[in-house]
Phi, psi and omega in degrees: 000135210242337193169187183198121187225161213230043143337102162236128190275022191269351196056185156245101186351300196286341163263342132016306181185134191233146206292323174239139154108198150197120223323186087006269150265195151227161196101170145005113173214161174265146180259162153221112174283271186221163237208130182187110187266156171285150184321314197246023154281318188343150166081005201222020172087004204281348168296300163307329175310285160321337182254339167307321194287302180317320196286311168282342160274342174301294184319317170305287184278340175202048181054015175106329195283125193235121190225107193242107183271154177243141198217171183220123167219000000 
């Protein structure tokens, strides 16, 4: 396995509503909880992959709209 991503079309409670600012759009969105590549994929596009396949499927089920929080480890 080269990765791994976590695509949920159930949205999220915590994107709901924001302290500053605001969406774009509103409505029906897909989240991606979490993007994680293997050590020795790194560098080799298998993350873009992912997030193209994610893009597509988004487009499919809930009209495109991507909703991502970001964390670092």
């Amino acid at each position: 396995m080269a990765g791994c991503v976590v695509i949920s079309f159930d949205g999220e409670p915590n994107y709901d509503s924001m302290v500053e600012g605001r969406w774009k759009e509103e409505g029906a969105y897909a989240v991606i909880h979490r993007i994680a590549v293997c050590e020795r994929w790194k560098g080799q596009g298998v993350a873009g992959q992912m997030l193209r396949l994610a893009e597509r499927l988004c487009a499919q089920r809930q009209g495109g709209r991507i909703r991502a929080g970001k964390s670092e480890f």
